[in-house]
C-alpha positions in Angstrom: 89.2 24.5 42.4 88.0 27.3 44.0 85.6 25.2 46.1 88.1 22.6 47.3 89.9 25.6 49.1 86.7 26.6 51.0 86.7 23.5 53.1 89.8 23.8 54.9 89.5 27.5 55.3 85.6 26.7 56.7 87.4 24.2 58.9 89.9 26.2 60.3 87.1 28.5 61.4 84.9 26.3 62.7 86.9 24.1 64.8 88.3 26.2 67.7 84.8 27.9 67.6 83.0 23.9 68.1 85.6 23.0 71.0 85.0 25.6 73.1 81.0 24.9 72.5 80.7 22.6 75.7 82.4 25.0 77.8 79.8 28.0 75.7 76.9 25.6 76.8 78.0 25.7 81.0 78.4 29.6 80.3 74.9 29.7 79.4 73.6 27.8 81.8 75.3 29.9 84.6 73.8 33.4 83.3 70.4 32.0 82.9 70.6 31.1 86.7 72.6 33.8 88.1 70.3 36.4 89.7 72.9 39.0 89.3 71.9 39.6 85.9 68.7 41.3 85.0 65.5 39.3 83.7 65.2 40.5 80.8 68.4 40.3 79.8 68.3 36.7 81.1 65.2 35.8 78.6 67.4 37.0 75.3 69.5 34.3 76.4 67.1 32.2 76.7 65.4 33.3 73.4 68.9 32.4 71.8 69.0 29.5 73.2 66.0 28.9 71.9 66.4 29.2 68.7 69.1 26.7 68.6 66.5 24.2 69.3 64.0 25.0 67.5 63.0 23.5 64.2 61.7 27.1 62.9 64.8 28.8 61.9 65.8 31.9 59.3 67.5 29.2 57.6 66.5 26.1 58.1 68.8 23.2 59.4 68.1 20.7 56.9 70.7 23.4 54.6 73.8 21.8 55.3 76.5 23.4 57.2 74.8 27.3 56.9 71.8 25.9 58.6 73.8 25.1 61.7 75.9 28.2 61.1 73.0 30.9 61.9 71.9 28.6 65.3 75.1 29.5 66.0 75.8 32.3 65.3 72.5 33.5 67.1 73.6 31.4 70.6 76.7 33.5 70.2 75.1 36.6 70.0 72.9 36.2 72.8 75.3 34.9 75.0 78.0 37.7 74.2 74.9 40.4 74.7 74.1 39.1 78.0 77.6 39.1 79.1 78.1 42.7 78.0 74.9 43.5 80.0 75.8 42.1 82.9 77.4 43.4 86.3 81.1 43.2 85.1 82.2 40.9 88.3 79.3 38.9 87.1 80.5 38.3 83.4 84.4 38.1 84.0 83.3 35.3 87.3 81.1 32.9 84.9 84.0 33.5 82.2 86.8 33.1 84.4 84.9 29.8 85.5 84.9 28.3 82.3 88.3 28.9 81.2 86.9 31.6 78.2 87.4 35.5 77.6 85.2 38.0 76.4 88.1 38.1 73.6 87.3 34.7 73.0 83.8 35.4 72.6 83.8 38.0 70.2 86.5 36.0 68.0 84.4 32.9 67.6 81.1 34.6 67.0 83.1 36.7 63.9 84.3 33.4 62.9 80.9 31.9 62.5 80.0 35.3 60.7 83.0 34.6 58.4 82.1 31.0 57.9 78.7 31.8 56.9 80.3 34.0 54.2 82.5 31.6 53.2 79.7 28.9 52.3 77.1 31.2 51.1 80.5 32.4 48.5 81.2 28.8 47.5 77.3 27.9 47.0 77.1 31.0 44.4 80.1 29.7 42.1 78.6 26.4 42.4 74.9 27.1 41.5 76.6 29.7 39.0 77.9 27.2 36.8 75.4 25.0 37.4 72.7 28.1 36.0 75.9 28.4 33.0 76.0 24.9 32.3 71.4 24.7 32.7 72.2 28.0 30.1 74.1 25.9 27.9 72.0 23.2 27.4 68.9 25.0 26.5 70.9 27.1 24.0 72.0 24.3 22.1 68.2 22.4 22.7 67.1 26.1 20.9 69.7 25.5 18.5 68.3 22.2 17.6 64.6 22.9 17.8 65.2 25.5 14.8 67.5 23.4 12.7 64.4 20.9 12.7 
């Protein structure tokens, strides 16, 4: 029961977060070309950015739905760290640009972070009563084996 109440809660925080993605995306791009900013601020981005792509990841993306969650959450990072660290006209410009807010930001990277907390919740009661029911069954294959 408890499990089908995680999917609309996971959607609810997801959504708004993967609308405003394309517009996160041009965001990006702008920072990583804008000379304002400092270089090595500029190559976290990058480095986040990175990450999305890559197939190496903390955890992996073949793990449904928290697979994609840590990409994300990691693009969000960077790209709110890079906004923090840059010029202020600079970060409220690019922002302004793309129809976002630093608010915004902050809001859809702590609803990734909630997401992931979400799944990782519902994956324990699941693999819980599946180690129960795995419990179960050897007690009463015990049970058997000694009756014999």
């Amino acid at each position: 029961m408890a499990e089908t109440r995680t999917l609309p809660l996971l959607r609810m925080e997801i959504v708004p977060v993967l609308r405003r993605l394309p517009a996160y995306t041009r965001l990006s791009w702008a920072l990583v070309r804008d000379r304002r900013i400092r270089r090595r601020d500029r190559a976290v981005l990058i480095g986040g950015l990175g990450y999305l792509l890559s197939p190496v990841d903390l955890i992996p993306g073949f793990i449904p739905v928290i697979g994609q969650l840590d990409d994300l959450a990691v693009a969000l990072w960077t790209l709110r760290r890079t906004l923090q660290v840059a010029p202020p006209e600079s970060a409220a410009e690019h922002l302004s640009a793309r129809g976002l807010t630093m608010q915004q930001v902050d809001e859809d990277l702590a609803r990734v972070t909630r997401s992931g907390g979400l799944v990782a919740r519902a994956a324990m009661r699941v693999g819980g009563r599946a180690l129960q029911g795995a419990g179960r069954m050897l007690f009463r294959a015990g049970q058997q084996l000694m009756r014999r």
